[in-house]
C-alpha angles and dihedrals in degrees: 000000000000110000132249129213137127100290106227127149091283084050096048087047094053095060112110119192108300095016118135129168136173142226123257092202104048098044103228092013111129152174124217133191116210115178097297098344131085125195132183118225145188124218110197135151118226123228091278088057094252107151114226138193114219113194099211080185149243123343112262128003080089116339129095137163092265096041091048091046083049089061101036082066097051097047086057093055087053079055105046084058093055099267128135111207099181091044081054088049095059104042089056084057086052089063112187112213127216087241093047084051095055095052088058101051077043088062103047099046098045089054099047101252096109115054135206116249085267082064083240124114117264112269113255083243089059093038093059090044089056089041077069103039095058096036099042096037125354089061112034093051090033113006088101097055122102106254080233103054100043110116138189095258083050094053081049104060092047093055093052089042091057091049090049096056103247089138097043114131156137117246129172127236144215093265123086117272082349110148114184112204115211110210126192117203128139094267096060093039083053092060100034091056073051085064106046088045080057091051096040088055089046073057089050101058100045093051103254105127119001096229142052101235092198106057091086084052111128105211131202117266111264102241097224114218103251093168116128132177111254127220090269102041089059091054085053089049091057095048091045097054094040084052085051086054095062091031092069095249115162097287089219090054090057095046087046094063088035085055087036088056098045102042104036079225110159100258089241083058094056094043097056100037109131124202094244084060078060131088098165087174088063091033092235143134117196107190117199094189127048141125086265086043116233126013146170116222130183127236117230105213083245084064102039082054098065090047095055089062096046112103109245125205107183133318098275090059131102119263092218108032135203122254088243134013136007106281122080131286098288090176098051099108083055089047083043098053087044099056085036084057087042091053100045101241133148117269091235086082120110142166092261093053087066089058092054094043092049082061096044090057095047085054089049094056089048110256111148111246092264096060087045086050088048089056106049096024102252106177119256100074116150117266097243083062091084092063103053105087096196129041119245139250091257097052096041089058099050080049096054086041096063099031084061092047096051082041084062098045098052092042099244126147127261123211117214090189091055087056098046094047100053093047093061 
């Protein structure tokens, strides 16, 4: 049985290897001797009755009997309030990194097991967004830092350093000849500091750090995209896409803008659209699968058109298929730039502004902002709308409203009898 007395430096010196003796004053305070080295040590049990071991530390520079005893007290204060102190010590050892912390995060959301704020997975197009956004900045200006020491200022200066390019680069990739060019920008650093907000709350709620350093983050102003066709621009659209026609471009990429432009659909929607999403007769598309999650649109008779001349496989096959393969056109947005230099227009075009401009057009034509966000699936429909299987007649004829108009506009030919025919 170990000895107690009152440790003082006799006491100390009269250790000899695997001695160890406690205090009769500081109940669990003692002093060991191990070969040439003497420690002082505290035995306590924590609130659920574990039983822990705290090194104070080595005998002299600085600790003596009466310094040690001094702490031991007040260790036992920190565990008379609850606290653990050894348990403490050893989870700061087992340092969690920044970069240790995002694989994690990596591993339950790609799995399913974290879910977005609408309790549904990320979507694969988020997901390889976010991919980016850890491997080209989150980890090479953070990935080193211990989860428990990040701070505001630190998220801070990640965020301006990625604006200010720090992280720019070209990388090749795993496909042949692929680069892929890493660019900085506020608008990248703010969503990436969205990210690691995302990350530092995953931390939150398993007990690694007790704060979320990012919520004080001021971000950059998202610069929201205000471009629109004009009238002109869209004339310059129509002539572009029936030039493609007779210059051998992909048919279905042709028939794709042309559906983008009549329709204000996000460019990821029309590329996946599968035929079983379709009812042409009822002229409408019921997506299972979009960034607002699932969503009834109705089909203008311009529209319905395009997808009458489309070949169809079977119901489980693109709309608008690839040139090889199964999978969607991986190579639209470069189809896209070559019609948009055919046709002469500024490089600031993209397919999204054909969305906005689609919008425009319907307020210009005077349709309130829930029967736009009806047309081109904006989130906030009513509840009851998932369960309706065919747009209504209100709906069809504000589609068919805005596809004639951008028809017009783009100079393209309308046909009466097709209107009269699928009205019957």
């Amino acid at each position: 049985m170990a000895e107690r007395k009152r440790i003082g430096l006799r006491e100390v010196r009269a250790l000899r290897s695997g001695d160890i003796v406690y205090d009769d004053l500081v109940r669990g305070f003692a002093v060991r001797r191990q070969r040439d080295s003497v420690t002082y040590l505290l035995r306590y049990r924590t609130a659920a009755g574990r039983q822990r071991w705290f090194t104070i530390g080595r005998h002299g520079s600085p600790w003596t009997p009466d310094m040690a005893r001094d702490e031991a007290k007040r260790i036992l204060g920190e565990v008379v309030k609850g606290g653990d102190p050894a348990g403490d010590k050893q989870a700061t050892r087992r340092v969690v990194t920044v970069a240790e912390l995002c694989d994690a995060y990596w591993a339950d959301v790609t799995s399913g097991r974290l879910l977005a704020r609408a309790g549904r997975p990320k979507k694969a197009s988020t997901l390889l967004s976010d991919a980016g956004r850890i491997e080209r900045h989150i980890k090479p200006l953070l990935g080193r830092a211990p989860v428990a020491a990040v701070t505001r200022h630190d998220i801070e200066r990640l965020m301006h350093g990625i604006a200010e390019g720090k992280t720019a680069a070209r990388n090749k990739t795993s496909k042949k000849r692929g680069l892929s060019n890493v660019r900085g920008g506020r608008g990248v650093a703010a969503r990436t500091v969205s990210l690691l907000g995302a990350i530092m709350a995953y931390a939150l709620d398993r007990g690694i750090r007790p704060d979320n350093p990012a919520h004080r983050v001021r971000k950059f102003a998202e610069n929201k995209r205000e471009r629109r066709l004009s009238d002109g621009e869209y004339a310059l659209l129509g002539k572009a896409l029936r030039d493609a026609e007779g210059a051998g471009f992909w048919p279905p990429a042709i028939s794709a803008i042309r559906f983008l432009a009549l329709t204000g659909w996000r460019s990821g929607e029309a590329l996946g659209l599968r035929w079983a999403e379709v009812d042409v007769g009822r002229c409408t598309a019921r997506l299972g699968d979009t960034k607002t999650g699932a969503s009834l649109r109705p089909l203008s008779l311009a529209a319905s058109g395009i997808l009458r001349i489309m070949p169809r496989l079977n119901d489980h096959s693109l709309v608008f298929a690839a040139p090889r393969g199964q999978g969607t056109m991986s190579g639209f947005r470069s189809i896209w730039d070559r019609i948009a230099r055919l046709g002469g227009l500024p490089g600031d075009i993209t397919p999204h502004v054909l969305r906005h401009s689609y919008a425009s057009v319907a307020a210009d034509l005077g349709y309130s902002e829930p029967t736009i966000a009806a047309l081109v699936g904006h989130k906030g429909r009513s509840t009851t709308s998932r369960y309706v299987h065919s747009a209504d007649a209100v709906l069809l004829a504000a589609a068919d409203a805005v596809a004639r108009r951008i028809q017009e506009l783009m100079g393209e030919a309308q046909s009466a009898e097709l209107v009269q025919l699928d009205r019957a």
